[in-house]
Structures are given as structure tokens and as C-alpha cells.
C-alpha positions as CSV (number, residue, x, y, z in Angstrom):
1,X,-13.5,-107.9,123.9
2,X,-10.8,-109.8,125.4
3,X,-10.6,-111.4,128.9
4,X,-7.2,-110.1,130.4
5,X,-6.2,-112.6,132.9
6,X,-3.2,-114.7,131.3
7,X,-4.8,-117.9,131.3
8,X,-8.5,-117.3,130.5
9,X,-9.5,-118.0,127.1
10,X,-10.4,-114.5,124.9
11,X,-13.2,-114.0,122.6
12,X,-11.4,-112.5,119.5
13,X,-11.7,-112.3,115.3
14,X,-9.8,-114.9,113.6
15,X,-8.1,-113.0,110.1
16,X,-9.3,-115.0,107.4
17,X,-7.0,-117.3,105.2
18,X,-9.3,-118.8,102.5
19,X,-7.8,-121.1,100.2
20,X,-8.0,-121.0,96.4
21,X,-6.5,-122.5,93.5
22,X,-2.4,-122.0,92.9
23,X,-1.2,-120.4,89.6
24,X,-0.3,-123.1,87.2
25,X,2.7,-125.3,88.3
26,X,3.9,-123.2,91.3
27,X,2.9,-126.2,93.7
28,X,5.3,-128.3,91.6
29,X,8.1,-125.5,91.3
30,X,7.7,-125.3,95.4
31,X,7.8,-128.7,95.5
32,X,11.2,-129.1,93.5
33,X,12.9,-126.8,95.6
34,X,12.0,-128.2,98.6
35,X,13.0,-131.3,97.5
36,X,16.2,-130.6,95.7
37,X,17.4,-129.0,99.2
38,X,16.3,-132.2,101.1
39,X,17.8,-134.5,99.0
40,X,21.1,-132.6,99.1
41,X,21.0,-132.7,103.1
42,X,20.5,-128.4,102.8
43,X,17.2,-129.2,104.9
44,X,15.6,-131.7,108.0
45,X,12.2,-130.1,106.6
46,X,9.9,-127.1,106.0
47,X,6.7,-125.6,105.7
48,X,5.8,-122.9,103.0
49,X,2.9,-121.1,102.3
50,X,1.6,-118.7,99.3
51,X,-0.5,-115.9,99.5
52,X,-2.1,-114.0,97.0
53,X,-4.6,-111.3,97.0
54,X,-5.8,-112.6,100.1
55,X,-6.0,-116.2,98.7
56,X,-3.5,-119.1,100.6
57,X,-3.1,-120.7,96.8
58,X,-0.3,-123.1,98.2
59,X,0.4,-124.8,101.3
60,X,3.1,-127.5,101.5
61,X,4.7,-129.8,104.4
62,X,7.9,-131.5,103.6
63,X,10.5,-133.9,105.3
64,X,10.8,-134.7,109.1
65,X,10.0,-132.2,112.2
66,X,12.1,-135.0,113.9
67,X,14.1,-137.4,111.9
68,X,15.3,-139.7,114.5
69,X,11.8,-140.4,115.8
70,X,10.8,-140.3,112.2
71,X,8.1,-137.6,112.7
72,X,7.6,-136.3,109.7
73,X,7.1,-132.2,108.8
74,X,3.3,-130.9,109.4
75,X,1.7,-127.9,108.2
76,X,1.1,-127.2,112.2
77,X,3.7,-127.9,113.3
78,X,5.5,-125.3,115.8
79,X,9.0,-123.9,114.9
80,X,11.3,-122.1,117.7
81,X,11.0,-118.2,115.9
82,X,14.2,-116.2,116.6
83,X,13.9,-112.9,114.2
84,X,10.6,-113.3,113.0
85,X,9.7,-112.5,116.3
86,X,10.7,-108.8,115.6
87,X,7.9,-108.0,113.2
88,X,5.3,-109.2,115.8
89,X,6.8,-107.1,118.7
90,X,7.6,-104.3,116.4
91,X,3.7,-104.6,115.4
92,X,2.5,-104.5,119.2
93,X,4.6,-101.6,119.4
94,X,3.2,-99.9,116.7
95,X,-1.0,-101.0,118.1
96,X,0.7,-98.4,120.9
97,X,1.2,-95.7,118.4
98,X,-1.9,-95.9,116.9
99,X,-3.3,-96.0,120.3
100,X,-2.1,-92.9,120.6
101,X,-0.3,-94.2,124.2
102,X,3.3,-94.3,122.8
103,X,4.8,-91.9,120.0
104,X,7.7,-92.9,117.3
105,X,10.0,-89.9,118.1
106,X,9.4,-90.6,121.9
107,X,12.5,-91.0,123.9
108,X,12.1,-94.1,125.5
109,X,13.9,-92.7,128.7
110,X,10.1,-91.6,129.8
111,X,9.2,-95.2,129.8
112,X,13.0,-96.9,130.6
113,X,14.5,-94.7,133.5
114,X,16.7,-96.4,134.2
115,X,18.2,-97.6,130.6
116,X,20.8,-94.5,129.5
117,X,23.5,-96.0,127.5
118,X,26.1,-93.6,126.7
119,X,28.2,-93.2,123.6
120,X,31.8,-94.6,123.7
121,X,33.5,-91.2,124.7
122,X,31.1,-91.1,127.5
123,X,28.6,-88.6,126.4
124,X,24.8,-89.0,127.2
125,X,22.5,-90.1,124.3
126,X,19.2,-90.5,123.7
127,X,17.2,-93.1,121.8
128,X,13.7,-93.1,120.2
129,X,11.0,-95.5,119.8
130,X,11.4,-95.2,116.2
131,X,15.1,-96.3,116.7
132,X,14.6,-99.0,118.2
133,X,12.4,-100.2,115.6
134,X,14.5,-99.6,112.8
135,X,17.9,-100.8,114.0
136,X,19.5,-97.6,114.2
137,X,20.0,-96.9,117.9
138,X,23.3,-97.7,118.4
139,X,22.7,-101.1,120.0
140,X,24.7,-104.3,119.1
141,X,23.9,-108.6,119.7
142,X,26.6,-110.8,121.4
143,X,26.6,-112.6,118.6
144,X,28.4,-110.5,116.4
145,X,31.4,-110.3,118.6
146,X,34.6,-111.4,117.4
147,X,35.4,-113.6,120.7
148,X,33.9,-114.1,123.8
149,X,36.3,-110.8,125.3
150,X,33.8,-108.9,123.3
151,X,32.1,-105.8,125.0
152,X,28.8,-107.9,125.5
153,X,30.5,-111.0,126.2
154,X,32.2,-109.4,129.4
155,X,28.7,-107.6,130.6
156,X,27.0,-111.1,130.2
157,X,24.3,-109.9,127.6
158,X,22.3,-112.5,126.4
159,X,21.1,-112.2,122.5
160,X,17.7,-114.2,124.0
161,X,18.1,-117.4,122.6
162,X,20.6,-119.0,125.2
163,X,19.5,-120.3,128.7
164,X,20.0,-117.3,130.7
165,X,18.0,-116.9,133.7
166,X,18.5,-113.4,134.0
167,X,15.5,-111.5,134.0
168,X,14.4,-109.1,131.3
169,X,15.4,-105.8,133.5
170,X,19.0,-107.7,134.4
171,X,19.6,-108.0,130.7
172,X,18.6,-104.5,130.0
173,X,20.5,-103.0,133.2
174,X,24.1,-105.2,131.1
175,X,23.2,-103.4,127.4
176,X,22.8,-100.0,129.5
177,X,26.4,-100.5,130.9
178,X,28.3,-101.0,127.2
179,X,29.1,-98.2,124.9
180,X,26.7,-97.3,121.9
181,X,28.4,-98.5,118.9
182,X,27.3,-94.9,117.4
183,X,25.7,-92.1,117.8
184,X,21.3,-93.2,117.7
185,X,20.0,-92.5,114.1
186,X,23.6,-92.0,112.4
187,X,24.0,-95.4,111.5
188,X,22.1,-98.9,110.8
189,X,23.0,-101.9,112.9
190,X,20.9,-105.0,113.5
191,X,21.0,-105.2,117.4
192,X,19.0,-106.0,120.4
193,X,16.9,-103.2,120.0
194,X,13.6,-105.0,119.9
195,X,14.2,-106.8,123.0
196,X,14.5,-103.0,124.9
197,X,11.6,-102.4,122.7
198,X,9.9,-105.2,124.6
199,X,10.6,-103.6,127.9
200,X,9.1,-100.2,126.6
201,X,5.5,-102.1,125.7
202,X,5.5,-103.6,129.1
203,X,6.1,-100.3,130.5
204,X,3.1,-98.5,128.3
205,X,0.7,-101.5,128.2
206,X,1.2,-102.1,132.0
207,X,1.3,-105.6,131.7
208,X,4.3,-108.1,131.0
209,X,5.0,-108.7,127.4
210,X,3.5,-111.6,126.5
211,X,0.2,-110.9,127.8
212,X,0.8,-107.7,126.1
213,X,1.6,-109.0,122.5
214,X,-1.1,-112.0,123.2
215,X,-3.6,-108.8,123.6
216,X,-2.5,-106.2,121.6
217,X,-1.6,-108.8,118.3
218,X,-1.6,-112.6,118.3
219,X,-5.3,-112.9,119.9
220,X,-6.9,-110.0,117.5
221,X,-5.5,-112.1,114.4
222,X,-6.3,-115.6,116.0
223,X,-2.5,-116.4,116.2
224,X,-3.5,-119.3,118.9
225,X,-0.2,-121.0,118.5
226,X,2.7,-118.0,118.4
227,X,3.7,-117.1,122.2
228,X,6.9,-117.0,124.3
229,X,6.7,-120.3,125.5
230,X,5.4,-123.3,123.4
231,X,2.7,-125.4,125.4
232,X,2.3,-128.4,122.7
233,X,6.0,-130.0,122.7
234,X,4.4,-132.5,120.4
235,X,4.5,-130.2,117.8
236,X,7.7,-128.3,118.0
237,X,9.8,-128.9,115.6
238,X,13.4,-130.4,116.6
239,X,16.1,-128.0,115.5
240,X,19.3,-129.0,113.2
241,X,22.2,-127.5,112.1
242,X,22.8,-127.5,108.3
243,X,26.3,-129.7,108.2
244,X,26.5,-132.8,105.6
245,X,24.4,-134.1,106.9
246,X,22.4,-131.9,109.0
247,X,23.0,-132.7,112.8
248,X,20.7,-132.1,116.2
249,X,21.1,-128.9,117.4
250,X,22.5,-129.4,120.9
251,X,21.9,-127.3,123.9
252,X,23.9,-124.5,124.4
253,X,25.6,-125.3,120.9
254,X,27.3,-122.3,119.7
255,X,26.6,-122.0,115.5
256,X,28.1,-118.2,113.6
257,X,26.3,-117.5,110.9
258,X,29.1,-115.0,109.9
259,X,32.6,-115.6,109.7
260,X,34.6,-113.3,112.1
261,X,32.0,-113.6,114.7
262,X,31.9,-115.8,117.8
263,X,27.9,-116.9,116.5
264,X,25.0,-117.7,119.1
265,X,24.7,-119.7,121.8
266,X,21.5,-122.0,121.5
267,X,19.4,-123.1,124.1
268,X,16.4,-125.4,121.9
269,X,15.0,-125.6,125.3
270,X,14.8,-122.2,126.7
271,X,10.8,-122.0,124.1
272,X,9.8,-124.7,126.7
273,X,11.3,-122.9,129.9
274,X,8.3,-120.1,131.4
275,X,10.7,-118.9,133.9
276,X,13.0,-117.6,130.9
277,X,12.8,-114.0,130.0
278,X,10.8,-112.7,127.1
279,X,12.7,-111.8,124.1
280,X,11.0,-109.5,121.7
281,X,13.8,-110.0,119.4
282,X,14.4,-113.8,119.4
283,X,11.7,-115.9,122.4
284,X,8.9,-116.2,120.7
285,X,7.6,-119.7,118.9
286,X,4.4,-120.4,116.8
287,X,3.3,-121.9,113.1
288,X,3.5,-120.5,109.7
289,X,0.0,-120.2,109.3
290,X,0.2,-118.0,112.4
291,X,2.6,-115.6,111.0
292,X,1.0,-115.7,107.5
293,X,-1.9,-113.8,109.4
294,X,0.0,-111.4,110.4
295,X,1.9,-110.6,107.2
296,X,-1.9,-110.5,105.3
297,X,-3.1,-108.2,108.2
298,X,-0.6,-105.3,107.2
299,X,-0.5,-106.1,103.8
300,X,-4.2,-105.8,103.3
301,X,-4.5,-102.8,105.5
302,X,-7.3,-101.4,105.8
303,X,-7.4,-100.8,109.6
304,X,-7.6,-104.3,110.3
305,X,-4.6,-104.4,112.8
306,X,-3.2,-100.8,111.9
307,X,-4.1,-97.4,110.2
308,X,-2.9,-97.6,106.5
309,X,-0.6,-94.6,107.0
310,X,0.8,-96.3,110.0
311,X,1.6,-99.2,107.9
312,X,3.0,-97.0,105.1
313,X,5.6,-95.6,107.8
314,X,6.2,-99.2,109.1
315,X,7.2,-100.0,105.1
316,X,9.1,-97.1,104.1
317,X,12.7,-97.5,104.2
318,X,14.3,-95.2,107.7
319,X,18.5,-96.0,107.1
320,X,18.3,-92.7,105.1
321,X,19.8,-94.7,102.0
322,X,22.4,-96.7,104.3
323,X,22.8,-100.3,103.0
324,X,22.1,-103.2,105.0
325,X,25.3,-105.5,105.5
326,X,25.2,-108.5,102.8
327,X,22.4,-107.1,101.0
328,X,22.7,-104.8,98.5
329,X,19.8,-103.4,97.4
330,X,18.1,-103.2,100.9
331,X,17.2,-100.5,103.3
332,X,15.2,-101.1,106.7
333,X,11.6,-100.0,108.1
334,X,9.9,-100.5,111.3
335,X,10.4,-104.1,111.9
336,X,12.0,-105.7,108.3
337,X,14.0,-104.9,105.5
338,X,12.3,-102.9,102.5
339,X,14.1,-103.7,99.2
340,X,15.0,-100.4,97.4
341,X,16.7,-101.3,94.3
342,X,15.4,-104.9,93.0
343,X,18.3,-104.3,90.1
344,X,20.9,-104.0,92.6
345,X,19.5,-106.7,94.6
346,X,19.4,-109.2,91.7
347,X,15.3,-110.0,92.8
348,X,12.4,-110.5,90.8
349,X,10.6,-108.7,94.3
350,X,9.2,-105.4,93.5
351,X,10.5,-102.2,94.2
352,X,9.1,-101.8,98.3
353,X,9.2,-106.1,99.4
354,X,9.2,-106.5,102.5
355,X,11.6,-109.4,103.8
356,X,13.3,-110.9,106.7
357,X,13.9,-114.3,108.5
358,X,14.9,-116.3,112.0
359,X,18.3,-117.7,112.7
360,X,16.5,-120.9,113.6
361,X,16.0,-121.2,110.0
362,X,13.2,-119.0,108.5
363,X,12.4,-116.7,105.5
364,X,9.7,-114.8,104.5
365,X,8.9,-111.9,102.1
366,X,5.7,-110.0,101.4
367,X,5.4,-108.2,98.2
368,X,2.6,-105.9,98.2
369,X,2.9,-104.5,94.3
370,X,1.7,-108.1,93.6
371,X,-0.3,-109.3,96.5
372,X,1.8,-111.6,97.5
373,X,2.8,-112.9,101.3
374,X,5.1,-116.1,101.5
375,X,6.3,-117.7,104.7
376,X,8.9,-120.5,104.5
377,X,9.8,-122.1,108.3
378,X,12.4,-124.9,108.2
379,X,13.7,-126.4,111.4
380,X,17.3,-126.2,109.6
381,X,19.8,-123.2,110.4
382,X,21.1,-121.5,108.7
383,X,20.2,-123.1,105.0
384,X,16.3,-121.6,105.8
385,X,17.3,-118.3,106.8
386,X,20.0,-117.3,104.3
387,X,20.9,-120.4,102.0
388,X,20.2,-121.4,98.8
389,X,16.6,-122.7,99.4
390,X,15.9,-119.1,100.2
391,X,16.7,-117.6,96.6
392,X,15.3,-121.0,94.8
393,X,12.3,-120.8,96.8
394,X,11.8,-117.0,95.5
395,X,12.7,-117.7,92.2
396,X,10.0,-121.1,91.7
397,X,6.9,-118.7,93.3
398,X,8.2,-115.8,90.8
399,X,8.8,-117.9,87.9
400,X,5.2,-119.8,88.2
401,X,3.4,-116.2,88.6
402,X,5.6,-115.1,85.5
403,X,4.1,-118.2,83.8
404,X,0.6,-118.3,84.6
405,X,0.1,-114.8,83.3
């Protein structure tokens, strides 16, 4: 049972992790392309973990968490989460469903009033749950504006990661007031769709939303270090951006990690800031290990977070065959991408991987056909969400299970 006031400690089941032995050489093939990517100034440091099974087979730490104070990289240590945030908010949402207190195909106007974004010709629309969760409710992010004259820009959104000190409702009441970018469900684009699906959990749980993911996910799973504000700066990891070499992300920095587009404005800070909104879809911080549980809870099924056919829906791909930008191959669930077509993908993953990342310079993929969960946090963007070390790192886990058959 838990204890519901925000600061009492809660009585909860940890998910197991138990360790076992790795496949033969994939420590070292992990280890080489960590090492190659440090050594050619891709990476400040990192933390990857292997699951298999159910088994954590490999666990590695490398580089610095803060190189100027020398403080190296620890398999604790706390990383700043952007996107893989979405999974665990999209997962709270979905502890609703199976609740039976919030439906997929629910229009979220029942629980958001006040939120009625209309289409650009200025016709009413509404938006579901399950679009919300699967990136296909006409929403945008700031970010991918061209300039700062964007549509965004000018209603002062914030993407969540900046040093806003708007509240949650203010940001909502700005997205309301811009034009869909489509019609909901005829089109996929990645979007602020999980921070308005924060607002609709703290509209259905009644409470705000991170005691409402703390109850309804990260306590369950003993997640004790993954929340919306990070309470041991000790272990946060300082954040870089991947130039030659790598450089201190400043605050309010602005990085693109696509050309054409203005890029996000970083606030490092705002993880340490309680006063600053929650964003389901960029606030939240916490360790690998953490999010490792979470990934083995809905691989393993089984009811242990969620009903197995709740799960299956979460996995199954809802673009209706769109592709994702940049990634051929790829369609999109309730909360990550779900590869399609391996072939077309170039991947060793099997046909139905899950996989996404965090701008601040994450990956992680969890491929179910072969037991397999592995979480990779760097404190380098964007080499660790979508460089080099991602694909390498894939390639050494796939090439050492390919081996030790």
C-alpha cells in the first residue's frame, strides 16, 4: 500500500534485477565502443546496461559525470532524462486505462476543458487519449521551428526543458491558442503531446503529476531515484554538448539537433528548480538502472505493472504504416517507436523492437523476440541519443549474442 502524502516514505515491491553472467565477450565489445567514442571526444561518459531474459548480464560505467571536477562516470549516477521521460508518463497513463478510470479513445476534452485547439482553417477538433500517446494529435515542439517567428515561438510555448516559470495550465492554455499542424489521427508528428498528456493524469488521478507517476509507476517498480526534480545534485551528471571537444552545456544554450530548425533551449538547471512545471515529455531525471526496471516490467509482462494485452497495444505500431522522419523502417506505439521492417531499417533488432532516446543524450531499445532490454544514458548530446555510439553500441550487444550461440 502506499502512503500518499508527497514526502512520506511508501511501502512498495522493488522489480527484481538479478545479475548473471554476460554472453561471451559482449562486456569487451561494450567496452570498445564506449571507449572508441571517448577517445574520439563523441562522449564526456556513459552508463549501459544489458538485459536478458530477466538477467542484468552487463553493467558498465565509463569516463567522467564531470570532467572539470574530475568526477568520474558511476553506475548511479543521475542523468537529466528529456524523452525517456515519455515512456514513463505514457505508462502512468496507461495504469489509468487498466484502471479502468481513463479510456484510449477518450476525448481528452472530458478531462482538459479548457484545452480545444482548432485546425488551421479554424474548425473544431477533437483529440484522444490514444493520440496523445502515439504522436498523432496534431501537436508540434518549439524546437522544430525554423526561427524564433515560429507559431510556438510567438505563443511562448515551452518544449519543457528551458527555464520557464510558467505553470503547467499557462503552457497548455499557449499550445491551445496555435493551429493543429493536421487533422488528429491523419498524420504522425513527434510533439508535446505527452506533456498535455501529463495534465490529463493529473486531472484523472486527482493529484499533481509527480505524485501521480511516483504512485501509479516509479514507487510500484522501486524507481527511488527517477522524479521531476533531482534531490541528490551529487550525483547528477553535468551535461555537455558533443563539439571537438565536447563543451559544458551552458544555461539557456540553444543546441538543433536538425538542420532547419531553431533547436532547444536548455536550462541544465531547471531538474534542480521544484517550482518549475512538470514535463511529462522532457522534466523528469533518474538512473539507468531505474529505467531498466521499467523496460523489464513491460517486457516481462505478466501483470506486473500492466495486463499483457494492454502491453501488446502499447507495442503495436498506431501511424497506420506512416514512417517516422529519419527512420525508415519505424512506425510508433503508445510511448516509443516499434520497428516494422528490420531490412529497411538496416538493424539486427527483431521485427516489433521497441526503441527511443532523450535529447540530453540517451538510447535505449528493448527487443522482446530475444529477451533483451538495453539502456545506454550518456551525459553527451546529441552523440548518445542519435550518433554513432548508438548504432556501435547495437551492433557490439548483437554481434556478442550472434557469437555466443
Amino acid at each position: 500500500m502506499f502512503i500518499d502524502e508527497r514526502n512520506s516514505p511508501v511501502t512498495t515491491p522493488v522489480f527484481p534485477l538479478p545479475s548473471g553472467l554476460p554472453p561471451t565477450d559482449l562486456s569487451a565489445r561494450i567496452q570498445a565502443a564506449i571507449q572508441r567514442a571517448l577517445d574520439e571526444q563523441r562522449l564526456v561518459g556513459a552508463v549501459v546496461l544489458v538485459a536478458r531474459d530477466g538477467v542484468l548480464i552487463d553493467r558498465q560505467a565509463a569516463g567522467w559525470a564531470d570532467r572539470e571536477r574530475q568526477r568520474k562516470m558511476t553506475v548511479d549516477a543521475i542523468f537529466r532524462l528529456a524523452s525517456v521521460s515519455k515512456p514513463i508518463v505514457s505508462t502512468a497513463a496507461l495504469v489509468l486505462v487498466a484502471q479502468g478510470r481513463l479510456g484510449l479513445d477518450d476525448g481528452i476534452d472530458r478531462w482538459l476543458p479548457g484545452f480545444r485547439p482548432q485546425l488551421a482553417d479554424g474548425r473544431p477538433a477533437q483529440i484522444t487519449v490514444r493520440q496523445l500517446l502515439s504522436h498523432t494529435a496534431g501537436l508540434g515542439y518549439r524546437f522544430f521551428e525554423a526561427d524564433a517567428d515560429g507559431p510556438y515561438a510567438r505563443a511562448g510555448v515551452s518544449d519543457g526543458m528551458d527555464a520557464s516559470a510558467i505553470s503547467l495550465a499557462e503552457n497548455l492554455r499557449r499550445i491551445a491558442g496555435v493551429p493543429l499542424l493536421y487533422a488528429p489521427g491523419t498524420a504522425w508528428g513527434y510533439s508535446l503531446a505527452t506533456d498535455v498528456l501529463g495534465a490529463v493524469i493529473e486531472q484523472v488521478h486527482g493529484e499533481p503529476l509527480e505524485a501521480a507517476v511516483r504512485q501509479l509507476v516509479t514507487a510500484p517498480l522501486g524507481m527511488a531515484d527517477t522524479g521531476f526534480v533531482a534531490l541528490d545534485a551529487q550525483r547528477v551528471a553535468t551535461a555537455y554538448v558533443n563539439d571537438a571537444p565536447p563543451h559544458p552545456l551552458a544555461e539557456g544554450e540553444t543546441v538543433s539537433p536538425f538542420e532547419g530548425a531553431i533547436g532547444i533551449s536548455y536550462s541544465p538547471a531547471r531538474i534542480f528548480d521544484p517550482q518549475a512545471f512538470p514535463s511529462g515529455g522532457a522534466g523528469m531525471a533518474g538512473t539507468a538502472e531505474d529505467f531498466l526496471r521499467l523496460l523489464e516490467a513491460l517486457r516481462q509482462g505478466g501483470d506486473a505493472l500492466l495486463p499483457d494485452p494492454l502491453i501488446a497495444e502499447m507495442a503495436r505500431d498506431q501511424t497506420g504504416g506512416q514512417e517516422l522522419p529519419n527512420a525508415p523502417g519505424f512506425g510508433f506505439g503508445l510511448g516509443f517507436s516499434v520497428l516494422r521492417d528490420p531490412a529497411l531499417a538496416a538493424s539486427p533488432e527483431s521485427e516489433g523492437t521497441w526503441r527511443w532516446g532523450g535529447a540530453y543524450g540517451h538510447a535505449w531499445f528493448v527487443d522482446r523476440a530475444r529477451g533483451l532490454s538495453v539502456v545506454a544514458f550518456t551525459n553527451t548530446l546529441y552523440e548518445g541519443m542519435s550518433g554513432r555510439f548508438v548504432t556501435d553500441l547495437r551492433d557490439a550487444v548483437y554481434g556478442a549474442l550472434e557469437a555466443g550461440r
